[in-house]
C-alpha positions in Angstrom: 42.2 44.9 -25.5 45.1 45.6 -27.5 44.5 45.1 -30.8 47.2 41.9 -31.1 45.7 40.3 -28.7 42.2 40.6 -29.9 43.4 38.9 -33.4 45.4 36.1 -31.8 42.0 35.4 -29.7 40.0 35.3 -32.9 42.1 33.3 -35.0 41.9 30.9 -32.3 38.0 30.8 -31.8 38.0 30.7 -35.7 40.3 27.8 -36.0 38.2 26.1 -33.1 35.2 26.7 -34.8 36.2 25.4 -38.1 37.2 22.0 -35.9 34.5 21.6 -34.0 32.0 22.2 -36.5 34.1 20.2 -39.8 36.0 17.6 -38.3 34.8 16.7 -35.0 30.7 17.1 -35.7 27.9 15.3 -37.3 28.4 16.9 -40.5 25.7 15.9 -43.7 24.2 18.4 -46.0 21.3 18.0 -44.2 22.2 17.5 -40.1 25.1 19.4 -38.4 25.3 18.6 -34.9 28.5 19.4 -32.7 30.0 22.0 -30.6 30.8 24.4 -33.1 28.1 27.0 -31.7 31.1 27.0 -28.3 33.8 29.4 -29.8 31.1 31.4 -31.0 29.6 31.9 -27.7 33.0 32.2 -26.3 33.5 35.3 -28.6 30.1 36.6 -28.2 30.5 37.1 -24.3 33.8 38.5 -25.1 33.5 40.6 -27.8 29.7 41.9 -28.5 28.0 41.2 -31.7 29.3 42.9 -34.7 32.8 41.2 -33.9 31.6 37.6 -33.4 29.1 38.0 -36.7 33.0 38.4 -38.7 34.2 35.4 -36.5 31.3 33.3 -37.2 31.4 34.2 -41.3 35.2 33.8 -41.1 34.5 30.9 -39.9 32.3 29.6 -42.5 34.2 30.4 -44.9 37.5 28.6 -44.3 35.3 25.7 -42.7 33.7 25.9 -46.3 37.0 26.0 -48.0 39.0 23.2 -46.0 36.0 20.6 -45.6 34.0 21.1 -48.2 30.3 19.5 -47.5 28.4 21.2 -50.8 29.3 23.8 -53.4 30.1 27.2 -51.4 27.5 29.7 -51.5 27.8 33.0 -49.4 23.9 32.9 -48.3 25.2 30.1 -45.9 28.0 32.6 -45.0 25.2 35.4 -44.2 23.2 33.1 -42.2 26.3 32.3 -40.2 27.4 35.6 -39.6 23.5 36.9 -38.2 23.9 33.7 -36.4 27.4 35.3 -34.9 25.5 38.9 -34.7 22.5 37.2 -32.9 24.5 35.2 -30.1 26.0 38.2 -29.3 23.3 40.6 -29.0 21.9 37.8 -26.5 24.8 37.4 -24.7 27.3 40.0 -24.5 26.9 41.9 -21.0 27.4 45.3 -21.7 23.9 45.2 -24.2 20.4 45.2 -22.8 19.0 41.9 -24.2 21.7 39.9 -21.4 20.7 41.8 -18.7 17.0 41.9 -19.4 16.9 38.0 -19.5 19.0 37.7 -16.4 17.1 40.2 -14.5 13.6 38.7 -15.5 15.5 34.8 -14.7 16.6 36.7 -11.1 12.9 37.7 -10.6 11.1 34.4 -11.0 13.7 32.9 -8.9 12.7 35.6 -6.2 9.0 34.4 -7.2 9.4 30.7 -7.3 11.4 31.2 -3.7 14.8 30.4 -4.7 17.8 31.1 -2.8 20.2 33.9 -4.1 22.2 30.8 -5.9 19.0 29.3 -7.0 18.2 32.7 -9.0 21.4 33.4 -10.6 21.4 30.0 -11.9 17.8 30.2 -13.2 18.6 33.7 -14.6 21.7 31.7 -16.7 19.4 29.3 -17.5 16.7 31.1 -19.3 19.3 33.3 -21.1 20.9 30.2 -22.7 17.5 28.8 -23.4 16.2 32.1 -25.4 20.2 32.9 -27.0 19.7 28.9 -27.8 16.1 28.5 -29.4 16.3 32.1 -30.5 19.4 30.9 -33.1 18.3 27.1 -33.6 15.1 28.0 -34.8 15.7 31.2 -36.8 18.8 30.3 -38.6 19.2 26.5 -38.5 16.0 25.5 -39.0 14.5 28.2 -40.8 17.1 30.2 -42.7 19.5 27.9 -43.4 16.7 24.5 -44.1 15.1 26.9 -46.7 18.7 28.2 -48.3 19.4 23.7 -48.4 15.7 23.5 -49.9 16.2 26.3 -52.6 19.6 26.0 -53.8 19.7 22.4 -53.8 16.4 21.3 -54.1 15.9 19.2 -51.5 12.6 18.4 -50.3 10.9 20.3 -47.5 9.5 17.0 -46.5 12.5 15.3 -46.1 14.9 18.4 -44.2 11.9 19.4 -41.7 12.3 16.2 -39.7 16.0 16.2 -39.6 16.4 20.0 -38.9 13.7 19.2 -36.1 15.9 16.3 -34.7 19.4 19.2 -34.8 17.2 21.4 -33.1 16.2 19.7 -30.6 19.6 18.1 -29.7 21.5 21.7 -30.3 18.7 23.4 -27.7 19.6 21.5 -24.1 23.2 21.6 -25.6 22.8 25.5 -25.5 21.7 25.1 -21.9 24.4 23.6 -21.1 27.1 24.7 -22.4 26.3 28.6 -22.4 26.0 29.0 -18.2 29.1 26.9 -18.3 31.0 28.8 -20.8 30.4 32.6 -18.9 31.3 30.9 -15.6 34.4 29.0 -16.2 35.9 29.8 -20.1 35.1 33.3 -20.3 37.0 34.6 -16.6 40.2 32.3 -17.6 40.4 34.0 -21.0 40.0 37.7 -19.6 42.7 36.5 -16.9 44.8 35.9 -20.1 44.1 38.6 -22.4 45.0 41.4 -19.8 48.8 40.2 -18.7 
């Protein structure tokens, strides 16, 4: 992709990012729930890891700077940017980790005796459900509930049950969204990119 391009797509998943996740979210210093994890996902397909990791900390960053929840601190930025690193590992199709996942969701669907639709949906499935509990659990509720415990002292007792509660609402939304996203998002935008 000419190199233009690929900036002009970037800003935009940034500036969607910052949006979804700031202004049209759940947004406390303890609960963010929204669709901020979409452009991120959207770049990750697109792009591979390394690249959405900078988009994801980008980001952060201005998200940080134009709606402040809490003090900036950069180990929020890191977090966000593994985050970016991790989703793209997972999901960009050139790397081993997608097609792994899709070929073992292809095989139990073979297993289960599912037609040839039935298995590439099920392969879709499980590869939002790992890319989806994979990042929930290791950045939003661990990383990023111990950074909010240790920087700002807040009680395990009291973020544990609402990182839980994100979690659990950010997982199916994963599901969803991710299948959708490679499907329908992802073709339009490589249409769009190559005039």
């Amino acid at each position: 992709m000419i190199a233009t391009k690929k900036l002009a797509v970037s800003a935009i998943l940034v500036a969607l990012a910052v949006v979804l996740t700031r202004v049209l979210a759940i947004n406390t210093m303890l609960v963010k729930i929204g669709f901020g994890f979409v452009p991120i996902i959207v770049a990750a397909i697109y792009f591979g890891p390394f690249y959405t990791g900078v988009i994801a900390a980008i980001a952060d960053v201005v998200g940080t700077l134009m709606f402040p929840v809490g003090a900036f601190n950069p180990a929020f930025t890191v977090t966000a940017f593994l985050s970016g690193l991790t989703y793209g590992l997972f999901l960009y199709p050139a790397l081993p980790v997608s097609g792994a996942l899709r070929s073992f969701g292809d095989w139990l669907g073979r297993k289960l005796h599912l037609s040839e639709t039935g298995c590439s949906a099920l392969a879709e499935i499980m590869l939002a459900f790992v890319t989806g509990t994979a990042v929930s659990l290791v950045f939003s509720l661990a990383a990023n509930t111990f950074l909010i415990h240790f920087f700002f002292r807040v009680k395990l007792s009291v973020l544990i049950p609402s990182r839980l509660i994100q979690v659990a609402i950010l997982i199916p939304l994963h599901v969803a969204m991710i299948p959708l996203i490679s499907a329908k998002v992802v073709p339009q935008l490589k249409k769009i990119t190559a005039k």
